[in-house]
N, CA, C and O atoms as a CHARMM CRD file, in Angstrom:
* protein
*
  288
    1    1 UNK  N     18.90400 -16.53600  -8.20100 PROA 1      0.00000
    2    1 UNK  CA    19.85300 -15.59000  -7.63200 PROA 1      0.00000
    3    1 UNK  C     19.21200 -14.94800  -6.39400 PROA 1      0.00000
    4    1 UNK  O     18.10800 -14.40900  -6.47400 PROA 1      0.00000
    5    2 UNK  N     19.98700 -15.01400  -5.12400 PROA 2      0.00000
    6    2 UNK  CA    19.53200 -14.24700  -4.00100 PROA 2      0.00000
    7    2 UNK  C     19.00900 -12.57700  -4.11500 PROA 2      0.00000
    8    2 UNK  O     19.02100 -11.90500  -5.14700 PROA 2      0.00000
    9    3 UNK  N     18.75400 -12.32600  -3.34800 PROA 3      0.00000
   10    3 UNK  CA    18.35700 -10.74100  -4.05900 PROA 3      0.00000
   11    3 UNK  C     19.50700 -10.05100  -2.59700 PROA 3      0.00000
   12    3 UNK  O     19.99500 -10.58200  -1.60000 PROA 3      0.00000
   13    4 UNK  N     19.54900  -8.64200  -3.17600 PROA 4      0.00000
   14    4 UNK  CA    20.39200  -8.09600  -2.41100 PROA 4      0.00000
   15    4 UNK  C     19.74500  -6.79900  -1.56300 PROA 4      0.00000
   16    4 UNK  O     19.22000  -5.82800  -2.10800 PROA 4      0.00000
   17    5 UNK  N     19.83300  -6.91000  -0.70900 PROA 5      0.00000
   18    5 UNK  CA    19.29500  -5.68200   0.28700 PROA 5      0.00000
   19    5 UNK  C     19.98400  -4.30300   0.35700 PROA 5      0.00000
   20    5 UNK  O     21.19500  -4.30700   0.13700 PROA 5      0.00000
   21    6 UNK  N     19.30900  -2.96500   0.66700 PROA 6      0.00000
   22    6 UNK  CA    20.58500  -2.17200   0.20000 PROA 6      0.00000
   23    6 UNK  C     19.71200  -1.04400   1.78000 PROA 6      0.00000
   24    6 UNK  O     18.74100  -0.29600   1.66400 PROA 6      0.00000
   25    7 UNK  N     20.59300  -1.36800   3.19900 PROA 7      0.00000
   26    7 UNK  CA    20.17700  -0.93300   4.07100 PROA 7      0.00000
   27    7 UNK  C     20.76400   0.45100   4.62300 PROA 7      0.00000
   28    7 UNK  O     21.80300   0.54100   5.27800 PROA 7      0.00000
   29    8 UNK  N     19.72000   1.78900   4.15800 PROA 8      0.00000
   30    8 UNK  CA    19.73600   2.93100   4.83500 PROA 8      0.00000
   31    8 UNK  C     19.31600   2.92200   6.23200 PROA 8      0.00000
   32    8 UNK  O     18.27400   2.45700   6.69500 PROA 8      0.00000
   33    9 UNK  N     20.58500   3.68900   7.03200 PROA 9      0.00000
   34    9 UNK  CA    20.16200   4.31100   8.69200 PROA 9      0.00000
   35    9 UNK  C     20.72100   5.33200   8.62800 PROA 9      0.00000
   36    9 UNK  O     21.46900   5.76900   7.75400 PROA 9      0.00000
   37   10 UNK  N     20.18400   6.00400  10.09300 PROA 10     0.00000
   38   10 UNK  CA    20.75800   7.29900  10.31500 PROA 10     0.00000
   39   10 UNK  C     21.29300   7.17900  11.70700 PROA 10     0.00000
   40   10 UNK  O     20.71100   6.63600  12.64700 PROA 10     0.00000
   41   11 UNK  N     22.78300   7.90000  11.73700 PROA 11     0.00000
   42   11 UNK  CA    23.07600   8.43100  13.15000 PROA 11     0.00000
   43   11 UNK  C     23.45700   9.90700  13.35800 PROA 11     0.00000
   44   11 UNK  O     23.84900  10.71700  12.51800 PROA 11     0.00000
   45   12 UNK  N     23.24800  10.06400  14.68500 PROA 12     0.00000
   46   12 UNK  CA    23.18700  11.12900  14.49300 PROA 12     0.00000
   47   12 UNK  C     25.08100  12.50900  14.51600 PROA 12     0.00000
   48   12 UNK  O     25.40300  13.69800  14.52500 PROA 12     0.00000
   49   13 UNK  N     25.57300  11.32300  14.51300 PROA 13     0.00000
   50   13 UNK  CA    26.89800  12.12100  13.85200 PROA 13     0.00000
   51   13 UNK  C     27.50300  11.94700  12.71500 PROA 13     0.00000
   52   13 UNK  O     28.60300  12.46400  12.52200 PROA 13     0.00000
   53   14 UNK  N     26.77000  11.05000  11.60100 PROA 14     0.00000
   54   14 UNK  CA    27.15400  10.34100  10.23500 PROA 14     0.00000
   55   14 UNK  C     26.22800  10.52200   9.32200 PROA 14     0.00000
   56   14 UNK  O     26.40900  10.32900   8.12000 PROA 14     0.00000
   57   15 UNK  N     25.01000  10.96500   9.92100 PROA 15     0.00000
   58   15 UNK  CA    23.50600  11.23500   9.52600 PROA 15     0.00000
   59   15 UNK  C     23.40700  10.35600   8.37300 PROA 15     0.00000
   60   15 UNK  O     24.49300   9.78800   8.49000 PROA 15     0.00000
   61   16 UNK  N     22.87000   9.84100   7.33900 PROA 16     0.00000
   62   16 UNK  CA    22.33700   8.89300   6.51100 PROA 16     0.00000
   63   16 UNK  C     23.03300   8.28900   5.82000 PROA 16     0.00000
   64   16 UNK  O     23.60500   9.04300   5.03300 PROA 16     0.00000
   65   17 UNK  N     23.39700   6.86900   5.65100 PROA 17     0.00000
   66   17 UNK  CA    24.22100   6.21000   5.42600 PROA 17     0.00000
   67   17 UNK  C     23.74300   4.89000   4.97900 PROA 17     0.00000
   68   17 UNK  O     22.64100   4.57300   5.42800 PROA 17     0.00000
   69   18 UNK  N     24.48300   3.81900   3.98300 PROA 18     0.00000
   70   18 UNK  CA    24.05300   2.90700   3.37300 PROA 18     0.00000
   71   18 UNK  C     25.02700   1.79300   4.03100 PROA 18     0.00000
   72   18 UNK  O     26.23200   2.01000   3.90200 PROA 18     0.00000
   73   19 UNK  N     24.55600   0.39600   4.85500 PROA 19     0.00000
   74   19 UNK  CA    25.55000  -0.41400   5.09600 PROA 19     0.00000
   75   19 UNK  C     26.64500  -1.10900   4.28100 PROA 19     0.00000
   76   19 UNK  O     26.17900  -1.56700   3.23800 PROA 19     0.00000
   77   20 UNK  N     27.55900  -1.26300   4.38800 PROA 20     0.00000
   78   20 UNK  CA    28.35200  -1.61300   3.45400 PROA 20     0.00000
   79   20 UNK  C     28.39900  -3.18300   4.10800 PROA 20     0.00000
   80   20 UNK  O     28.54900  -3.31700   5.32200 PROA 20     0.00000
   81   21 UNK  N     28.25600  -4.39600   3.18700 PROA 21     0.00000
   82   21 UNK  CA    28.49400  -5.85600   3.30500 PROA 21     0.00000
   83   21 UNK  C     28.99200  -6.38000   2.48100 PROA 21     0.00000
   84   21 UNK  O     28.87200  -6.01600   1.31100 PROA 21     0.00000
   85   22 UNK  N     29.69000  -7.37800   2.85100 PROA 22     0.00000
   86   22 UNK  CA    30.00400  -8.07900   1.54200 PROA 22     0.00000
   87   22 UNK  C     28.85500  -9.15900   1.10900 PROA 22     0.00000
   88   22 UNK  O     28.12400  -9.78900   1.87300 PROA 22     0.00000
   89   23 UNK  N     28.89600  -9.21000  -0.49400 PROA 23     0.00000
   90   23 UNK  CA    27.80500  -9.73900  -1.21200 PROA 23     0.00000
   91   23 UNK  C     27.08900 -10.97200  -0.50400 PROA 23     0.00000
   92   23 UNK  O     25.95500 -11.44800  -0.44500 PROA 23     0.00000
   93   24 UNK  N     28.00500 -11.16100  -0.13800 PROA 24     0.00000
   94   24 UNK  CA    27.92900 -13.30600   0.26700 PROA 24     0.00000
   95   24 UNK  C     26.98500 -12.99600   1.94300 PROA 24     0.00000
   96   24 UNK  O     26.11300 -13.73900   2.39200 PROA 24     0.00000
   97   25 UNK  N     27.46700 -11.77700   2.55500 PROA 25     0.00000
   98   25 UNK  CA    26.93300 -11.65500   4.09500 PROA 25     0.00000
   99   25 UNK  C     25.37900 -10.61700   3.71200 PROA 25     0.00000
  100   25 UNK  O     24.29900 -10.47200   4.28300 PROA 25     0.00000
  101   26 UNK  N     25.86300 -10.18500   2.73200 PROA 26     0.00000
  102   26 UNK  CA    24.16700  -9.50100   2.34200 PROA 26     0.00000
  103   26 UNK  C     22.75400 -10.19500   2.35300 PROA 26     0.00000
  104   26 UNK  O     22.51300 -10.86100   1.34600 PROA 26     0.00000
  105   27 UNK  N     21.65700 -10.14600   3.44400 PROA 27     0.00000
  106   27 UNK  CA    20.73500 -10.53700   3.24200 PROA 27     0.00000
  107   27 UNK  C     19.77900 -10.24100   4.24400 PROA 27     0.00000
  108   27 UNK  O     19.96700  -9.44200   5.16200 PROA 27     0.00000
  109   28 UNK  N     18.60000 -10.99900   4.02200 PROA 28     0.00000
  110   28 UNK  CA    17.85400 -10.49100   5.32100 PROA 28     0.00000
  111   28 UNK  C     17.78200 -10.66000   6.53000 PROA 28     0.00000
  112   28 UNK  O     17.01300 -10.16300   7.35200 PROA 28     0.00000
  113   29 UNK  N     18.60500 -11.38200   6.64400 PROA 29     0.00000
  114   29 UNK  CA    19.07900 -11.24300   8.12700 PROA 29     0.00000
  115   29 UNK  C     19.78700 -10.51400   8.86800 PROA 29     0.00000
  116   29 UNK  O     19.68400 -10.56500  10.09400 PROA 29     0.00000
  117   30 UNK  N     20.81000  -9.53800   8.10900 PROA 30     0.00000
  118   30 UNK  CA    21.40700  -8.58400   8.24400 PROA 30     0.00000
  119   30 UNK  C     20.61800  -7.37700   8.00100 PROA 30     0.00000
  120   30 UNK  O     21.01500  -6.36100   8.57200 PROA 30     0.00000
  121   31 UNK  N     19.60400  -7.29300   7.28300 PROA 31     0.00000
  122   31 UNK  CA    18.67100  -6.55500   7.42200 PROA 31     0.00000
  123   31 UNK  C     18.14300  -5.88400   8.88600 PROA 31     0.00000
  124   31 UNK  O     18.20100  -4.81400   9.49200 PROA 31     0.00000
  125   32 UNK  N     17.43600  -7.61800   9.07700 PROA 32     0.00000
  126   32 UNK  CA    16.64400  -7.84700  10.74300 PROA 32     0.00000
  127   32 UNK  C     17.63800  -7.10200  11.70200 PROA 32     0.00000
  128   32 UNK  O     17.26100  -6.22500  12.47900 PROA 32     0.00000
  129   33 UNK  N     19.02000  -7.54800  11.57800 PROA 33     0.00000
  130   33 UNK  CA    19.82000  -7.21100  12.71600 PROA 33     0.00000
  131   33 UNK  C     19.90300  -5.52900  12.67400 PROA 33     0.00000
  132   33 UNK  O     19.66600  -4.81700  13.65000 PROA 33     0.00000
  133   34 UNK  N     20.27300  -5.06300  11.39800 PROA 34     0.00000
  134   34 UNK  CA    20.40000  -3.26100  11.02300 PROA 34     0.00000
  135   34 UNK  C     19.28400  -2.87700  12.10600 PROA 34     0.00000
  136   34 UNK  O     19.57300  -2.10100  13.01700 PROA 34     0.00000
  137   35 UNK  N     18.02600  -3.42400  11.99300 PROA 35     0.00000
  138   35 UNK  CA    17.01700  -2.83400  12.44300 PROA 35     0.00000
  139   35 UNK  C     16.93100  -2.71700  14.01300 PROA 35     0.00000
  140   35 UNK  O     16.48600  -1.72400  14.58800 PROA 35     0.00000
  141   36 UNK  N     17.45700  -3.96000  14.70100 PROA 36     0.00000
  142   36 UNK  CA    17.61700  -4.16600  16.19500 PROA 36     0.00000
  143   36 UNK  C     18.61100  -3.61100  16.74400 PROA 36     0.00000
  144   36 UNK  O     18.89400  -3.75300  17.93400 PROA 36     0.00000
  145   37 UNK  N     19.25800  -2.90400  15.91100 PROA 37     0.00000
  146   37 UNK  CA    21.44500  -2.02600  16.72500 PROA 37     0.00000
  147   37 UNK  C     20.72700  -0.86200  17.13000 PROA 37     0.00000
  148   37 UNK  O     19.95400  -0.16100  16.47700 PROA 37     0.00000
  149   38 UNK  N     21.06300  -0.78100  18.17300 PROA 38     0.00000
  150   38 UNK  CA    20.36300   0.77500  18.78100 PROA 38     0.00000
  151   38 UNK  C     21.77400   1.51500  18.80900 PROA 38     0.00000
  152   38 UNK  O     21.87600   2.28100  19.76800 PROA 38     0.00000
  153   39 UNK  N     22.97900   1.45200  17.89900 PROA 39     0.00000
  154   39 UNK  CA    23.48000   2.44300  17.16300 PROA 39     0.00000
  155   39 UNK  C     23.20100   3.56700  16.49200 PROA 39     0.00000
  156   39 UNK  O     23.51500   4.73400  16.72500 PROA 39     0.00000
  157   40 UNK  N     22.40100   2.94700  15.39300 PROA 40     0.00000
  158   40 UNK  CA    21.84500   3.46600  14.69400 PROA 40     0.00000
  159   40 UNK  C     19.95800   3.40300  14.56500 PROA 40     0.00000
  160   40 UNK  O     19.29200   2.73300  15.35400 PROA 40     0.00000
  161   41 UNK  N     19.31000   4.26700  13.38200 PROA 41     0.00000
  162   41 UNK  CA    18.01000   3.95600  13.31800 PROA 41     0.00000
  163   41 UNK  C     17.89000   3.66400  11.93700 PROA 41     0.00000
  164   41 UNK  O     18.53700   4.26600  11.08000 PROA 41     0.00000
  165   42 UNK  N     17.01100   2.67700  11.67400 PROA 42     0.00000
  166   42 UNK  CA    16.66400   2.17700  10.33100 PROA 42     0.00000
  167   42 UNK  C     15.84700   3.09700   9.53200 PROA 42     0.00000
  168   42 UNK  O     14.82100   3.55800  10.03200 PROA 42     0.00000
  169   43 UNK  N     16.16300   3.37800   8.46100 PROA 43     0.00000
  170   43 UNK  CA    16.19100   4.37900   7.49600 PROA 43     0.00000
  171   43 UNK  C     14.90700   3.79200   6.58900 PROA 43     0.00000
  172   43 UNK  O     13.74200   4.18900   6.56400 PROA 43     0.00000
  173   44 UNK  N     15.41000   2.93500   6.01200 PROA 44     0.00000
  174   44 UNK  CA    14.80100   2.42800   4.63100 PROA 44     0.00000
  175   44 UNK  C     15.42900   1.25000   4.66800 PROA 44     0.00000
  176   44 UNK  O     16.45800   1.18700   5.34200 PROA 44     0.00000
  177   45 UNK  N     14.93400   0.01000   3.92700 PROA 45     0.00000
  178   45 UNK  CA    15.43800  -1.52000   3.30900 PROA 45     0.00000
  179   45 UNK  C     14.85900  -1.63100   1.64200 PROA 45     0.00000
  180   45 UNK  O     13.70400  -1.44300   1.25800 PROA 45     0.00000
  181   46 UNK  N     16.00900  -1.98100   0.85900 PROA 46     0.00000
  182   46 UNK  CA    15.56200  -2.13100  -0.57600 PROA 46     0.00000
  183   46 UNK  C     15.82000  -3.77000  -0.64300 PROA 46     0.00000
  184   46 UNK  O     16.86500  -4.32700  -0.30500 PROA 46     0.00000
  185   47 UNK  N     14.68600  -4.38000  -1.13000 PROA 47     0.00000
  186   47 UNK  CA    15.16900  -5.53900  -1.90200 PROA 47     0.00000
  187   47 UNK  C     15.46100  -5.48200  -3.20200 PROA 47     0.00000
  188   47 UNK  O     14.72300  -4.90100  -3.99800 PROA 47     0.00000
  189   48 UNK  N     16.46100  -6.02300  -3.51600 PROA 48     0.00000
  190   48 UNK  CA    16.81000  -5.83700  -5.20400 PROA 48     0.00000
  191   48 UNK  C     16.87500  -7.37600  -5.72500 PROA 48     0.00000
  192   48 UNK  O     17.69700  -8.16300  -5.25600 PROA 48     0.00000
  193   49 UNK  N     15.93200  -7.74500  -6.74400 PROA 49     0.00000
  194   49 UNK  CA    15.73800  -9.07900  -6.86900 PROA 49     0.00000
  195   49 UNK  C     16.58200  -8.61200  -8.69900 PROA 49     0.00000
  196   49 UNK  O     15.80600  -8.35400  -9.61900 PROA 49     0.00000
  197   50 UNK  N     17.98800  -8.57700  -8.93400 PROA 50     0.00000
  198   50 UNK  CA    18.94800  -8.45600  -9.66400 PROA 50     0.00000
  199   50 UNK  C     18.32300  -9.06900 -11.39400 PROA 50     0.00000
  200   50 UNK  O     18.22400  -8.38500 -12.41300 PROA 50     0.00000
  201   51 UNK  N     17.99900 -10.51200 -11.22400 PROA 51     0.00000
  202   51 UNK  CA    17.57200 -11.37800 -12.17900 PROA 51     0.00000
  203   51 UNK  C     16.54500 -10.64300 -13.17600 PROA 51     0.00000
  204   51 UNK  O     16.64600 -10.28600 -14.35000 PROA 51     0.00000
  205   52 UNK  N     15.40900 -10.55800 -12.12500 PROA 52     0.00000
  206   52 UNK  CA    14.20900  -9.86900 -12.10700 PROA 52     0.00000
  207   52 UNK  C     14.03300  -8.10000 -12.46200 PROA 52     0.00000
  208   52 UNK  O     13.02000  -7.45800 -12.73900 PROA 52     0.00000
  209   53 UNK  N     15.04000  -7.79600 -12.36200 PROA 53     0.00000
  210   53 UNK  CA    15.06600  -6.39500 -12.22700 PROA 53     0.00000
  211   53 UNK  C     13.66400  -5.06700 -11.65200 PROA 53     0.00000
  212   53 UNK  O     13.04300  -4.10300 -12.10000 PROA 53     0.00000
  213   54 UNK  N     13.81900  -6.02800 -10.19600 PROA 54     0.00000
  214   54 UNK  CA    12.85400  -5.37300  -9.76800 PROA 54     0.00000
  215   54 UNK  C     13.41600  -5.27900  -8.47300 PROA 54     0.00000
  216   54 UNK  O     14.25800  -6.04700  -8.00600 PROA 54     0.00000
  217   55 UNK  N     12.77800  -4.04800  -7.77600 PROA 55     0.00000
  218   55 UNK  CA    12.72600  -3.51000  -6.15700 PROA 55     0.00000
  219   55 UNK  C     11.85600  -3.28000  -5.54500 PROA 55     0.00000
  220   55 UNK  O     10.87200  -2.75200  -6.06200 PROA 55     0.00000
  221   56 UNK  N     11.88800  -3.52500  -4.50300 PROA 56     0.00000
  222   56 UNK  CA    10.46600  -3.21200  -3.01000 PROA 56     0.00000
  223   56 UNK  C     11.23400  -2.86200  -2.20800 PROA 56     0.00000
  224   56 UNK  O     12.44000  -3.10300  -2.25600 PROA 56     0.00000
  225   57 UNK  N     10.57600  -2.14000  -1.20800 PROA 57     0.00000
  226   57 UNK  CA    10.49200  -1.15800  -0.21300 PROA 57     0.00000
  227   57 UNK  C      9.94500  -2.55400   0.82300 PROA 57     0.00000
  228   57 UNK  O      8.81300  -3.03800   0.80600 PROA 57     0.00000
  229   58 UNK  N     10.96500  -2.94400   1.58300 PROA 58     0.00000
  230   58 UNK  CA    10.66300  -3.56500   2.56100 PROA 58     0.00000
  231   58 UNK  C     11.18000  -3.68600   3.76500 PROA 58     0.00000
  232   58 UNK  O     11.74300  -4.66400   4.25600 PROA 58     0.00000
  233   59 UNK  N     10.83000  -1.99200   4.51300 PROA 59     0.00000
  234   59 UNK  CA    11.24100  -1.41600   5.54500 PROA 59     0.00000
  235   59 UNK  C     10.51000  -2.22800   6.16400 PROA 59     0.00000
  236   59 UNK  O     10.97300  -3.32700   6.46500 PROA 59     0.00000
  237   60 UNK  N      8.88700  -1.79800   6.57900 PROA 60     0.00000
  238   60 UNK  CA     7.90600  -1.93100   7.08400 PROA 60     0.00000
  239   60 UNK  C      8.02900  -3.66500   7.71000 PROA 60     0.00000
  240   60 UNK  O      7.80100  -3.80900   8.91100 PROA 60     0.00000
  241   61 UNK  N      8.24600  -4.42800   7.20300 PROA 61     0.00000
  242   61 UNK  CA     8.36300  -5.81800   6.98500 PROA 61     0.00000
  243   61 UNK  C      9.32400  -6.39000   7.66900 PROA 61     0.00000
  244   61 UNK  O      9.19500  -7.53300   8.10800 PROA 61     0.00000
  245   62 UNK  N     10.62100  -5.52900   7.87900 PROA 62     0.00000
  246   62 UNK  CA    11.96500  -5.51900   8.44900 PROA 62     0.00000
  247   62 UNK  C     11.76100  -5.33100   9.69000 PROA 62     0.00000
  248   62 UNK  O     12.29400  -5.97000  10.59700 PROA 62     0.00000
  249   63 UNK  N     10.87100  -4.32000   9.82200 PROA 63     0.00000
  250   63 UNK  CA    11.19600  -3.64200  11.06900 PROA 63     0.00000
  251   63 UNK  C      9.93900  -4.61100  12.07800 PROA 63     0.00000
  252   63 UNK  O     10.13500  -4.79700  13.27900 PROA 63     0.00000
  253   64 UNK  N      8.61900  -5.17800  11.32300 PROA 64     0.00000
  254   64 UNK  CA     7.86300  -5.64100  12.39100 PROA 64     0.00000
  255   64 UNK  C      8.67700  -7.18300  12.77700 PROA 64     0.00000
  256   64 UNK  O      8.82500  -7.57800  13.93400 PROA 64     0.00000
  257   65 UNK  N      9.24200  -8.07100  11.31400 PROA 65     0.00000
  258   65 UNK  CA     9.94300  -9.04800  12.13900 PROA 65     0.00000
  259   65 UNK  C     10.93600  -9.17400  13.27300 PROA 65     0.00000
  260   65 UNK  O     11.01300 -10.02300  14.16200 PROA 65     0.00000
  261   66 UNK  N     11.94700  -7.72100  12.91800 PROA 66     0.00000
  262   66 UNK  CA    12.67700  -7.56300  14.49400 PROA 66     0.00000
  263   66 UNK  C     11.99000  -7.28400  15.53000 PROA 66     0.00000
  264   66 UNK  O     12.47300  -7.90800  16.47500 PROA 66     0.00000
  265   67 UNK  N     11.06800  -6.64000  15.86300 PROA 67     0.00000
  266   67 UNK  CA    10.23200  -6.28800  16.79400 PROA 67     0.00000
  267   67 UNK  C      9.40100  -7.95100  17.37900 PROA 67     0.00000
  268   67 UNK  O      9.28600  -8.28100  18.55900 PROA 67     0.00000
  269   68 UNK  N      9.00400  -8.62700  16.36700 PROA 68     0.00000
  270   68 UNK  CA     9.11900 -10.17300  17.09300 PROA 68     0.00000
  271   68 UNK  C      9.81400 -10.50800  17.53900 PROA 68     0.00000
  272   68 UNK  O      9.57700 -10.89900  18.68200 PROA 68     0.00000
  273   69 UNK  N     11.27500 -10.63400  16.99600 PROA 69     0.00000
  274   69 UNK  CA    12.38200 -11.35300  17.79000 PROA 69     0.00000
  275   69 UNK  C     12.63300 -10.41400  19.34100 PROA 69     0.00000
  276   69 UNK  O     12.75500 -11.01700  20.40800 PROA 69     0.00000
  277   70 UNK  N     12.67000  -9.26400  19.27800 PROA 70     0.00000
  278   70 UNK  CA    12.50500  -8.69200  20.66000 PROA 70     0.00000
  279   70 UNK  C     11.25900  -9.62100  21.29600 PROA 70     0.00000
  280   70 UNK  O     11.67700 -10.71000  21.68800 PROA 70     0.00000
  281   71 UNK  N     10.29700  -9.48800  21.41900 PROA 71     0.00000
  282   71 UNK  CA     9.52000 -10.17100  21.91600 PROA 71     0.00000
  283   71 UNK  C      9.98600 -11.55400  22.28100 PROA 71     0.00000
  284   71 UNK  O     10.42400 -11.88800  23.38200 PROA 71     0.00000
  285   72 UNK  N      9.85700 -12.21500  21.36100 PROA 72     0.00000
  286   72 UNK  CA    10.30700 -14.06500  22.19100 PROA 72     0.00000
  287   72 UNK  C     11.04500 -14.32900  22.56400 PROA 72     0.00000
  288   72 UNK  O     11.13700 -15.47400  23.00700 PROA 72     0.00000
């Protein structure tokens, strides 16, 4: 089972907010992108591995792979 991402940002007239996706468009790539919209600012990224019943904190991780794709 894919795991599901659960992406906090903030703006500053909506202030903290959770993206809403549908299940099937949920993933880390939509993650990557949350992180690159200079809409908003990236908050937090949860992976939720559902099966497993486990979560990580994988802001940090999110945010340096977009920062590659800026680059190349």
């Amino acid at each position: 089972m894919a795991p599901l991402y659960f992406i906090e940002v903030k703006t500053e007239r909506l202030g903290r907010w959770f993206l809403e996706a549908d299940r099937d468009q949920n993933g880390r790539k939509m993650a990557i992108e949350a992180a690159r919209d200079s809409r908003h600012q990236l908050v937090k990224v949860l992976e939720v591995f559902e099966d497993e019943g486990t979560v990580r904190d994988i802001t940090s991780d999110i945010i340096e792979e977009a920062e590659q794709l800026e680059v190349a």
